[in-house]
N, C-alpha and C positions, 0 to 999 in steps of 0.2 A: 087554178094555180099550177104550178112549175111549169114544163116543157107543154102542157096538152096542149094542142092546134099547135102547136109550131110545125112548122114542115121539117123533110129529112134534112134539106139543104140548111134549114137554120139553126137547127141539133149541132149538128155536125161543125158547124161555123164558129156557134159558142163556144165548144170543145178546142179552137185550135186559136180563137183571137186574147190578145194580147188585153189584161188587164186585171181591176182591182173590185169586183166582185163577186162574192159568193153564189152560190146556185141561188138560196132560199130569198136573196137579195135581186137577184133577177127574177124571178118567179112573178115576185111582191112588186116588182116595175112593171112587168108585163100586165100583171091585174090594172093597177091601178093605169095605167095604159088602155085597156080596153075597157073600163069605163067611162074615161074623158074621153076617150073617142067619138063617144056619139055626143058629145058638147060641141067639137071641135078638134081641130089641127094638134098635133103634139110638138114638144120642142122642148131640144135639152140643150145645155150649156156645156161643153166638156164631154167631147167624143173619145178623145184617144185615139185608139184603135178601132172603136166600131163595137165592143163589147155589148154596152148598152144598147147602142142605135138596132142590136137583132134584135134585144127584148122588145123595144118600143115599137120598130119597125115591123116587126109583127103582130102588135098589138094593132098599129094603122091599120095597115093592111084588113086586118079583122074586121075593125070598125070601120072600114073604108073613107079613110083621113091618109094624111100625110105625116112626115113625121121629118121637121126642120131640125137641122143638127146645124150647132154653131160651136165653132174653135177658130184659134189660131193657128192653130199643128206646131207651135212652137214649143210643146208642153211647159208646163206649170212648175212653180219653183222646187217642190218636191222630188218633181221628177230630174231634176239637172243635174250634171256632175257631180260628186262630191255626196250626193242626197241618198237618201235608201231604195226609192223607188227610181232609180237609172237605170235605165236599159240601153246601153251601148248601141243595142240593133236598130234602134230608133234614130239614130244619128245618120246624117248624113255626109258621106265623108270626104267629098267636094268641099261644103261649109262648114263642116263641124260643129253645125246647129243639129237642132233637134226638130224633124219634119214628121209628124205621121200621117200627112196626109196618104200617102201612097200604101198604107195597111189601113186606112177607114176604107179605102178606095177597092180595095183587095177584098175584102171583108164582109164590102155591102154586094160584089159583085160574088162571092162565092156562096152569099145567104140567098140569093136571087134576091134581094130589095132594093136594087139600084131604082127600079122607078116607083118607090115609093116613099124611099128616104132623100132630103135634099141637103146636103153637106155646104154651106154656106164658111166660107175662108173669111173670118175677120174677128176683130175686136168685140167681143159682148154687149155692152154697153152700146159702140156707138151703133151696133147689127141694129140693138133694139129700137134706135131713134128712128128706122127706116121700116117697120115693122108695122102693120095695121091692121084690125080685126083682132076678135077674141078669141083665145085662146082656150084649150081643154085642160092642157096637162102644160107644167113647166116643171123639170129636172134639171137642178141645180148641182152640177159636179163638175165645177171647173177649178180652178186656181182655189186655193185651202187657207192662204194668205186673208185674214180680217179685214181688210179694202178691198180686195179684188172680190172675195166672197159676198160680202156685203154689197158690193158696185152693180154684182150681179143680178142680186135679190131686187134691189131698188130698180134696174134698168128694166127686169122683166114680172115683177109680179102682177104690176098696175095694168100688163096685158091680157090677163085669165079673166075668161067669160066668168058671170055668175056660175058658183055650184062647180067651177074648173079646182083642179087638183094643181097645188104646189108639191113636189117632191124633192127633200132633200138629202145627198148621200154623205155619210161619213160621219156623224151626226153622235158624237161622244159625250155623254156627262160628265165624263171620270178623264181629267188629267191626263190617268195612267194609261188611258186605253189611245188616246188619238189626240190631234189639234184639236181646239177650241173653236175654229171659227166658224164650222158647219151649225155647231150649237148654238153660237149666240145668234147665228140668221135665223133659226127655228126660233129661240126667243123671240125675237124681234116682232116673226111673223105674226107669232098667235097674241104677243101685244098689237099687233097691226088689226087682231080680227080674225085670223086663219083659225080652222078650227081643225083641231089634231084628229086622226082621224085610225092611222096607222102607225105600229111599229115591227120592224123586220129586222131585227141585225141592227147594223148603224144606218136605216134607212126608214126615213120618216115618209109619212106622208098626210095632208093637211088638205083640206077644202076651204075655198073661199066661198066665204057665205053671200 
């Protein structure tokens, strides 16, 4: 657990990218990362910045897999104008949307993982329709919004090998602590069969039996 086998370049990387988890929260990704690894490929939903993708991408690397990274780089409702989680520097100020491709991109080149992480540009859902083989690990942190979150879980659970790890982040009981809709796809799953396995923070983690 936490940083051990990371390299210096991926310490260091954590320390400066852009995002919305805790140390003890990535620690708990990377484990659970390097035991799907040897099942299979990893693949998250919801880059960002690149945050995640050192935990995971490290965890590949370990396990000697790959680690698919899927977003839009438009961020998620959360993150938009107006919202708590806005970062101005995320904008691009040409279109006045919101682009982070260009700090996943920064991010994975300054952790050394570019050839190990694949940052795939699109839609969740339909990524998944063009997606084949089984999967080790799926991390579930994209869009927070109950359809989208939900859209996500259905496009990609049905992908994880036997004995593959579901993970998912943000994941509140309590009203007061966070949105609801990380939790009701945790619901969902382990009425789906998943079977709970971990808790980290707001960060679950679940095995498909």
């Amino acid at each position: 657990m936490g940083d051990e086998g990371m390299t210096p370049a991926e310490r260091i990387a954590v320390g400066r990218t852009k995002g919305f988890m805790p140390e003890a929260e990535g620690a708990a990704l990377r484990d659970a990362g390097l035991r799907a690894g040897r099942i299979g490929p990893l693949l998250e939903v919801g880059s960002y910045c690149g945050l995640s993708a050192i935990h995971l991408g490290s965890a590949a690397r370990a396990a000697g897999t790959v680690l698919i990274t899927v977003d839009h780089h438009r961020g998620s409702e959360e993150t938009q104008p107006g919202w708590a989680h806005h970062d101005p520097e995320v904008v691009d100020l040409r279109t006045g949307r919101t682009d982070t491709l260009p700090f996943l991109r920064r991010t994975l080149e300054d952790a050394g993982l570019e050839d190990v992480v694949i940052p795939v540009v699109g839609d969740s859902p339909t990524v998944a329709r063009l997606v084949r083989g089984d999967l080790g690990l799926v991390f579930i942190d994209g869009g927070h919004a109950l359809d989208i979150a939900m859209a996500d879980y259905e496009a990609w659970a049905g992908h994880l090998a036997p004995g593959g790890l579901l993970v998912i982040h943000d994941v509140f009981e309590d009203p007061a602590d966070g949105g609801q809709a990380p939790f009701e796809v945790w619901q969902r799953a382990v009425a789906d069969g998943f079977i709970p396995e971990s808790t980290t923070g707001s960060l679950r983690v679940l095995r498909r039996g």
